[in-house]
C-alpha positions in Angstrom: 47.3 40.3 -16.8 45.1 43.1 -17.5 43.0 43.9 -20.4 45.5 46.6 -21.8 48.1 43.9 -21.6 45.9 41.2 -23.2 45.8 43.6 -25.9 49.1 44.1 -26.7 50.2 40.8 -26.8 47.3 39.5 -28.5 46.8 42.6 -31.3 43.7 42.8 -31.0 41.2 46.4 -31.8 40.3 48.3 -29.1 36.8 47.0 -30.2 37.6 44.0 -30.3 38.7 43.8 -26.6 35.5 45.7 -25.9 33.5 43.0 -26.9 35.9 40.6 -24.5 35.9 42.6 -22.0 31.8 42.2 -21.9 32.6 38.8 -22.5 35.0 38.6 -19.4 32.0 40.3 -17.2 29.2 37.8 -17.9 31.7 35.2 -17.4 32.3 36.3 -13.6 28.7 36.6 -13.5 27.6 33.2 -14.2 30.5 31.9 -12.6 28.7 32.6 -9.4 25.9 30.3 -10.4 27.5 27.8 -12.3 31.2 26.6 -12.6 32.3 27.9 -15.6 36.5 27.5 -15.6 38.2 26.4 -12.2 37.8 29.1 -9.9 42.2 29.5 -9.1 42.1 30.8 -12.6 39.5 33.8 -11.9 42.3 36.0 -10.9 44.5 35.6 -14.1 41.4 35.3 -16.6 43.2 36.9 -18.8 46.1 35.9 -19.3 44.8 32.0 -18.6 41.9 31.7 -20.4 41.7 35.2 -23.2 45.1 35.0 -24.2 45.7 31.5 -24.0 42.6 31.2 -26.6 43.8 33.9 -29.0 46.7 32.9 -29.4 45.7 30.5 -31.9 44.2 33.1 -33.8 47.3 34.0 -36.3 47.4 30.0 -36.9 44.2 29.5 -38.8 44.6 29.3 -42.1 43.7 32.9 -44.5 41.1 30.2 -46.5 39.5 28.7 -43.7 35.6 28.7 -43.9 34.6 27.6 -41.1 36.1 26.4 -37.7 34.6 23.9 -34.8 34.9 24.0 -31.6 35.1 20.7 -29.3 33.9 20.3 -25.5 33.5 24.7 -25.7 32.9 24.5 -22.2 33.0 28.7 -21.1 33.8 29.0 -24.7 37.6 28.9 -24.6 38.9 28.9 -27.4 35.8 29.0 -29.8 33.9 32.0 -28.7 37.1 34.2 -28.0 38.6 33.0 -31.8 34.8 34.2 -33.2 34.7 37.6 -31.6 38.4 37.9 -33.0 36.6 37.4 -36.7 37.5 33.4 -37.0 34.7 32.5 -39.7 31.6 30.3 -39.0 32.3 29.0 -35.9 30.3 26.2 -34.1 30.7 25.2 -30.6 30.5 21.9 -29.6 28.9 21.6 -25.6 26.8 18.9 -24.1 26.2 20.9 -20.8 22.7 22.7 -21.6 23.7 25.6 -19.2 26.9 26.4 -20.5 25.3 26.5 -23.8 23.1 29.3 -22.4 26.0 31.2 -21.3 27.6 30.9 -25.3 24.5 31.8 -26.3 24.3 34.8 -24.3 27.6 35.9 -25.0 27.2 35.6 -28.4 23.8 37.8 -28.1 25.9 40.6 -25.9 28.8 40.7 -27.7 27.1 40.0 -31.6 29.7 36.8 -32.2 28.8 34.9 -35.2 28.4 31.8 -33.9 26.3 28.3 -33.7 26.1 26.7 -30.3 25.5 22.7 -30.7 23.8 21.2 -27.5 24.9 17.8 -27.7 28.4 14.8 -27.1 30.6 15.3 -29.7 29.8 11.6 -30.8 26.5 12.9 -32.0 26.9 15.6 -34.2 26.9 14.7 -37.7 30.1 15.8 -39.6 30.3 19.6 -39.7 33.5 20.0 -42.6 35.3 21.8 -40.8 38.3 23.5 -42.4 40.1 23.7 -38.4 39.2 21.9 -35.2 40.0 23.1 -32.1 39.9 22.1 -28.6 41.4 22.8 -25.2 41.9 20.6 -21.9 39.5 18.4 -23.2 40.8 14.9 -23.6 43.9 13.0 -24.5 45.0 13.7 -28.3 44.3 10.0 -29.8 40.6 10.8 -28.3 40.8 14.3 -29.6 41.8 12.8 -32.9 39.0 10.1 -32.5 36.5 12.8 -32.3 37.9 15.5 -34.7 38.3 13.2 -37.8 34.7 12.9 -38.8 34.2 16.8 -38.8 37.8 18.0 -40.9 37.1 18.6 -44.4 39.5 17.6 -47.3 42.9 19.2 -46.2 41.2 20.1 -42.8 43.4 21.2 -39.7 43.4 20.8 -35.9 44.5 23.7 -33.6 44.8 21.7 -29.7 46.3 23.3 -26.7 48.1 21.3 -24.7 50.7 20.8 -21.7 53.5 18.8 -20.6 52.6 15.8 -21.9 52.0 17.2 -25.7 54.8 14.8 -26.7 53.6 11.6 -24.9 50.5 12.3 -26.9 52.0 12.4 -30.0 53.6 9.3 -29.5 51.1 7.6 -28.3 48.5 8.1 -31.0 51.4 7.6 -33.9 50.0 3.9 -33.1 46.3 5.2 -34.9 46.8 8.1 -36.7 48.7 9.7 -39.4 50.2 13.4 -39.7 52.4 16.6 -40.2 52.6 18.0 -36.7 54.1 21.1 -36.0 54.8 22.8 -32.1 54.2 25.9 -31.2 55.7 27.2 -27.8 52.2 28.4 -25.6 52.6 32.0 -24.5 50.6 30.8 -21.4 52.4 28.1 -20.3 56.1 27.7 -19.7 55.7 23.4 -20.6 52.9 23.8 -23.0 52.4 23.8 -27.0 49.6 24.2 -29.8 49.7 21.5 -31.5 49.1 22.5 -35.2 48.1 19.3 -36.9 47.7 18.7 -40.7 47.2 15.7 -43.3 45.4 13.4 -40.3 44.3 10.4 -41.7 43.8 7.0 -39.3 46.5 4.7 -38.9 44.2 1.8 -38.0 44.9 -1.6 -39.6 41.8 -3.4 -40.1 40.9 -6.8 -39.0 
């Protein structure tokens, strides 16, 4: 996929892509230094990585205030959903040189963002109206992490693949919520999970 066609699908100003496209350049940069996404991807970064991140975009909620980012990695989806105007957005990385590379992103491309150096199971709660994450972990995990930082009515945004609905069932043994499936544009077997009212399942002891 090429930038042009990125754009199309995704909508997105011609400044807007700009600032992804400069985006898209440091990436391949630092890539050479450190491993930044898995290098079979490099050749389709656009369609794998760019649109597969905004795509998410038109599901965040007109309200939101402020969106969090878990296990950011190259900053997919956090950094792309902030340059796309997402509001407040913190990115969540323990790996002190891909914060380095958000951070000099953000300073290249102007992204309104706050990078947070540290595990997930660290960070104080953030309020976070959404939560997203991406290839990170399996969703009763996700969920495990997520909680503490949704504000009252929060949401969560995850990408997932085949196994979206194993998930689902699997964590209906912990947790609580409205789920709702959206076909990925990236990938044939994958959804968005667009999760709402979360609230733990557990039964205490």
């Amino acid at each position: 996929m090429s930038p042009d066609e990125f754009q199309t699908k995704s909508g997105v100003s011609r400044e807007t892509l700009e600032r992804l496209t400069a985006y898209a350049a440091l990436l391949m940069k630092w890539q050479a230094r450190i491993n930044l996404v898995g290098p079979d991807t490099i050749a389709d970064l656009w369609s794998r990585h760019f649109l597969d991140s905004a795509q998410l975009f038109p599901l965040i909620r007109p309200d939101a205030r402020r969106l969090v980012d878990l296990g950011s990695g190259a900053g997919f989806p956090g950094l792309v959903l902030a340059i796309m105007g997402a509001p407040d957005v913190h990115l969540v990385e323990s790996d002190q040189r891909k914060c380095a590379f958000l951070r000099e992103v953000a300073r290249i491309t102007g992204a309104g963002i706050t990078v947070i150096n540290k595990r997930i199971e660290q960070v104080p709660p953030l309020g976070a109206d959404v939560v997203t994450a991406r290839a990170l972990a399996p969703l009763s995990k996700l969920l495990d992490w997520a909680f503490p930082h949704l504000a009252l009515g929060g949401e969560c945004l995850f990408l997932k693949g085949r196994g979206a609905e194993d998930e689902l069932t699997a964590s209906a043994k912990e947790w609580k919520l409205s789920a709702s499936r959206v076909s990925s544009l990236t990938d044939p077997g994958g959804l968005v999970l667009h999760l709402r009212e979360v609230s733990s399942g557990r039964v205490e002891p």
